[in-house]
C-alpha positions in Angstrom: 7.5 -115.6 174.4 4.5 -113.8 176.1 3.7 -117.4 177.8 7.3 -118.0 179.0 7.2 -114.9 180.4 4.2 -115.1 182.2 5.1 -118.9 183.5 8.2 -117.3 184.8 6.9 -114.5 186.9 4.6 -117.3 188.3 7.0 -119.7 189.5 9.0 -116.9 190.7 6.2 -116.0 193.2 5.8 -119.6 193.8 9.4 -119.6 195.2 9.0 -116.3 197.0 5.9 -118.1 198.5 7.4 -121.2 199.4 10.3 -119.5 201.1 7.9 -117.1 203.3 5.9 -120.0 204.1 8.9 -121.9 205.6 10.3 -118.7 207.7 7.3 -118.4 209.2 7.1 -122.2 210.2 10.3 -121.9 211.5 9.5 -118.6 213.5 6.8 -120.4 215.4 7.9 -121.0 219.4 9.2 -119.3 221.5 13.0 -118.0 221.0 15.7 -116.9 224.1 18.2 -114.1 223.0 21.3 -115.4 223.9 23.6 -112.7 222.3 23.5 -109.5 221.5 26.0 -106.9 218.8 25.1 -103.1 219.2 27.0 -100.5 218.4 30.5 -102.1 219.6 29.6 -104.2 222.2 29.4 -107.7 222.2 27.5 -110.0 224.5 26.7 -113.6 224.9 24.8 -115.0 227.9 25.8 -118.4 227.2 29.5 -118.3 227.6 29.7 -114.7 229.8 31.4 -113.1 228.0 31.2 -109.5 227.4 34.1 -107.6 224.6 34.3 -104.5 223.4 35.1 -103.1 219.8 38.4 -101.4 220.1 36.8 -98.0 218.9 34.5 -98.4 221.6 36.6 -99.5 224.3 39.2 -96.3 223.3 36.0 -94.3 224.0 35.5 -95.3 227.9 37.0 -93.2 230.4 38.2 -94.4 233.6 34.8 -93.5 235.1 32.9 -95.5 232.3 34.7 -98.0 232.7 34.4 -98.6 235.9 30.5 -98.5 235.6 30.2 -100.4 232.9 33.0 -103.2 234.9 30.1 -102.9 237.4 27.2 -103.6 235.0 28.2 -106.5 233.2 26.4 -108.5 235.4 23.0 -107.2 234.9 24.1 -107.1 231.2 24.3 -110.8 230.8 20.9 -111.3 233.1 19.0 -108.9 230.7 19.9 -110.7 227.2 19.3 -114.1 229.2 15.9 -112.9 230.5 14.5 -111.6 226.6 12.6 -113.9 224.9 10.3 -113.3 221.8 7.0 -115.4 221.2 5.8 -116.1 217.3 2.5 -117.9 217.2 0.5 -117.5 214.1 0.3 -114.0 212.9 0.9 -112.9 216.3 4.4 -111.9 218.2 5.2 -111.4 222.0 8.1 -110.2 223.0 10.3 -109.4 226.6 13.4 -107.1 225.7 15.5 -105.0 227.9 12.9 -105.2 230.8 9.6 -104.1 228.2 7.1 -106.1 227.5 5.1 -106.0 223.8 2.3 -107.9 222.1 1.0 -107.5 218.2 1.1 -108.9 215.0 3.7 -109.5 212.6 4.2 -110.2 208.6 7.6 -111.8 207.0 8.5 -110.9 203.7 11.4 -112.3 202.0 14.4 -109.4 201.0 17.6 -110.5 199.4 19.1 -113.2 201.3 16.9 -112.5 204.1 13.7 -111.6 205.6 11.7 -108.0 206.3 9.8 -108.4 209.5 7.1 -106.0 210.0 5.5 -105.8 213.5 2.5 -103.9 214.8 2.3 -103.8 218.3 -1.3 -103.9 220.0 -0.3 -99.8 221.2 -0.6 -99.1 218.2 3.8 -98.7 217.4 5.4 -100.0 214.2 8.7 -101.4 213.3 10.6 -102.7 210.9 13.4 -105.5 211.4 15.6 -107.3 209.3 15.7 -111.4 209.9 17.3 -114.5 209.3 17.8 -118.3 210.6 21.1 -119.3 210.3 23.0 -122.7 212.3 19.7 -122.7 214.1 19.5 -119.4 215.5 17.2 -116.6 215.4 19.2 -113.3 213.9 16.7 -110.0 214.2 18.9 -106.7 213.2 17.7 -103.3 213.6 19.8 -100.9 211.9 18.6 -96.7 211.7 21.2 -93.7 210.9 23.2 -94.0 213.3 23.3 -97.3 215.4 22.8 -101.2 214.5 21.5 -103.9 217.2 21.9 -107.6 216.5 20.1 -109.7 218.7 20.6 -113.5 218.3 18.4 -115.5 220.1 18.0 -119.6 220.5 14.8 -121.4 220.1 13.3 -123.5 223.6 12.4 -126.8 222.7 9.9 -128.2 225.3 10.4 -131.8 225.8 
Protein backbone atom coordinates (compact mmCIF):
# COMPACT_ATOMS: atom_id res chain seq x y z
CA UNK A 1 0.00 0.00 0.00
CA UNK A 2 2.97 2.23 1.13
CA UNK A 3 4.37 1.72 -2.70
CA UNK A 4 1.03 2.64 -4.34
CA UNK A 5 0.99 5.46 -2.45
CA UNK A 6 4.24 6.70 -3.16
CA UNK A 7 3.94 5.80 -7.08
CA UNK A 8 0.84 7.90 -6.95
CA UNK A 9 2.12 11.09 -5.49
CA UNK A 10 4.90 10.63 -8.21
CA UNK A 11 2.88 10.51 -11.26
CA UNK A 12 0.80 13.10 -9.85
CA UNK A 13 3.83 15.58 -9.92
CA UNK A 14 4.67 14.16 -13.17
CA UNK A 15 1.27 15.53 -14.56
CA UNK A 16 1.59 18.76 -12.61
CA UNK A 17 5.04 18.88 -14.39
CA UNK A 18 4.04 18.08 -17.72
CA UNK A 19 1.16 20.58 -17.62
CA UNK A 20 3.58 23.62 -16.43
CA UNK A 21 5.96 22.57 -18.94
CA UNK A 22 3.45 23.00 -21.82
CA UNK A 23 1.95 26.60 -20.48
CA UNK A 24 5.11 27.84 -20.55
CA UNK A 25 5.88 26.63 -24.18
CA UNK A 26 2.86 28.01 -25.12
CA UNK A 27 3.55 31.47 -23.23
CA UNK A 28 6.65 31.96 -25.34
CA UNK A 29 6.16 35.00 -28.11
CA UNK A 30 5.00 37.82 -27.96
CA UNK A 31 1.02 38.35 -27.23
CA UNK A 32 -1.35 41.61 -28.34
CA UNK A 33 -4.22 42.37 -25.90
CA UNK A 34 -7.08 42.60 -27.87
CA UNK A 35 -9.79 42.87 -25.19
CA UNK A 36 -10.12 43.82 -22.07
CA UNK A 37 -13.23 43.13 -18.92
CA UNK A 38 -12.71 45.40 -15.78
CA UNK A 39 -15.03 46.30 -13.43
CA UNK A 40 -18.04 46.65 -16.04
CA UNK A 41 -16.64 47.60 -18.97
CA UNK A 42 -16.09 45.74 -21.89
CA UNK A 43 -13.60 46.40 -24.69
CA UNK A 44 -12.47 44.78 -27.79
CA UNK A 45 -10.00 46.39 -30.18
CA UNK A 46 -10.74 43.97 -32.88
CA UNK A 47 -14.30 44.65 -33.62
CA UNK A 48 -14.58 48.42 -31.75
CA UNK A 49 -16.72 47.92 -29.75
CA UNK A 50 -16.95 49.28 -26.37
CA UNK A 51 -20.36 48.06 -23.81
CA UNK A 52 -21.04 48.76 -20.56
CA UNK A 53 -22.47 46.49 -17.66
CA UNK A 54 -25.88 47.87 -16.92
CA UNK A 55 -24.85 48.57 -13.24
CA UNK A 56 -22.19 50.52 -14.56
CA UNK A 57 -23.75 52.35 -17.24
CA UNK A 58 -26.76 53.31 -14.51
CA UNK A 59 -23.73 54.85 -12.71
CA UNK A 60 -22.59 57.51 -15.46
CA UNK A 61 -24.04 60.87 -15.26
CA UNK A 62 -24.65 63.00 -18.08
CA UNK A 63 -21.15 64.52 -17.64
CA UNK A 64 -19.48 61.06 -17.49
CA UNK A 65 -20.94 60.10 -20.08
CA UNK A 66 -20.16 62.45 -22.21
CA UNK A 67 -16.34 62.01 -21.30
CA UNK A 68 -16.24 58.74 -21.54
CA UNK A 69 -18.42 59.03 -25.35
CA UNK A 70 -15.27 61.15 -25.95
CA UNK A 71 -12.65 58.62 -24.74
CA UNK A 72 -13.53 55.58 -26.38
CA UNK A 73 -11.31 56.26 -28.92
CA UNK A 74 -8.09 56.37 -27.09
CA UNK A 75 -9.71 53.33 -25.22
CA UNK A 76 -9.60 51.07 -28.12
CA UNK A 77 -5.90 52.56 -29.22
CA UNK A 78 -4.52 51.70 -25.68
CA UNK A 79 -5.69 47.81 -25.50
CA UNK A 80 -4.49 47.62 -29.31
CA UNK A 81 -1.08 49.20 -28.36
CA UNK A 82 -0.40 46.51 -25.02
CA UNK A 83 1.51 43.71 -25.77
CA UNK A 84 3.31 41.32 -23.32
CA UNK A 85 6.67 39.48 -24.19
CA UNK A 86 7.38 35.79 -22.53
CA UNK A 87 10.89 34.58 -23.49
CA UNK A 88 12.37 32.05 -21.21
CA UNK A 89 12.02 32.94 -17.63
CA UNK A 90 11.75 36.34 -18.58
CA UNK A 91 8.44 38.78 -19.29
CA UNK A 92 8.11 42.29 -20.96
CA UNK A 93 5.24 43.87 -20.99
CA UNK A 94 3.52 47.48 -22.52
CA UNK A 95 0.10 48.16 -20.65
CA UNK A 96 -1.89 51.23 -20.40
CA UNK A 97 1.11 53.39 -21.61
CA UNK A 98 3.86 51.67 -18.82
CA UNK A 99 6.46 49.79 -19.69
CA UNK A 100 7.87 46.63 -17.43
CA UNK A 101 10.61 44.09 -17.66
CA UNK A 102 11.35 40.91 -15.05
CA UNK A 103 10.98 37.45 -14.58
CA UNK A 104 8.19 35.29 -14.25
CA UNK A 105 7.24 31.58 -12.85
CA UNK A 106 3.83 29.55 -13.87
CA UNK A 107 2.38 27.26 -11.52
CA UNK A 108 -0.54 25.26 -12.24
CA UNK A 109 -3.91 26.17 -9.77
CA UNK A 110 -7.18 24.40 -10.40
CA UNK A 111 -8.11 24.63 -13.94
CA UNK A 112 -5.69 27.28 -14.43
CA UNK A 113 -2.40 28.81 -13.97
CA UNK A 114 -0.69 31.20 -10.99
CA UNK A 115 1.63 33.58 -12.72
CA UNK A 116 4.09 35.11 -10.50
CA UNK A 117 6.08 38.11 -11.86
CA UNK A 118 9.02 40.04 -10.56
CA UNK A 119 9.71 43.04 -12.25
CA UNK A 120 13.49 44.25 -12.64
CA UNK A 121 12.21 47.53 -9.97
CA UNK A 122 12.01 45.30 -7.72
CA UNK A 123 7.51 45.05 -7.74
CA UNK A 124 5.72 41.78 -7.41
CA UNK A 125 2.48 40.47 -8.66
CA UNK A 126 0.40 37.87 -8.77
CA UNK A 127 -1.98 36.95 -11.85
CA UNK A 128 -4.20 34.31 -12.55
CA UNK A 129 -3.79 32.62 -16.33
CA UNK A 130 -5.15 30.58 -18.93
CA UNK A 131 -5.04 29.68 -22.80
CA UNK A 132 -8.29 29.07 -24.00
CA UNK A 133 -9.49 29.01 -28.18
CA UNK A 134 -5.98 30.30 -28.61
CA UNK A 135 -5.92 33.25 -26.58
CA UNK A 136 -4.04 34.58 -23.82
CA UNK A 137 -6.56 35.25 -20.57
CA UNK A 138 -4.36 37.03 -17.60
CA UNK A 139 -7.01 38.15 -14.63
CA UNK A 140 -6.10 40.24 -11.86
CA UNK A 141 -8.66 40.24 -9.25
CA UNK A 142 -8.00 42.25 -5.42
CA UNK A 143 -11.01 43.24 -2.95
CA UNK A 144 -12.62 45.22 -4.74
CA UNK A 145 -12.10 45.24 -8.60
CA UNK A 146 -11.25 42.35 -11.34
CA UNK A 147 -9.38 43.17 -14.85
CA UNK A 148 -9.45 40.61 -17.61
CA UNK A 149 -7.13 41.23 -20.27
CA UNK A 150 -7.32 38.87 -23.22
CA UNK A 151 -4.68 39.17 -25.48
CA UNK A 152 -3.77 37.32 -29.16
CA UNK A 153 -0.56 35.79 -29.90
CA UNK A 154 1.67 37.55 -33.23
CA UNK A 155 2.81 34.95 -35.33
CA UNK A 156 5.73 36.28 -37.55
CA UNK A 157 5.70 34.77 -40.89
Amino acid sequence: MKNLLIAFVVCCFQVAAVAQSKIEKQLQGTWKMTEMNVSGLHANAETKEITLSKELDSQLTPEKRTAFNANKQAILDNIGASRVSFSNNKISYAINGGEKQGTYTVKPQADAYVLDITDTDGGKDTLIIGIKDGKLHIVKSDDSNSAELIFTKIVIK
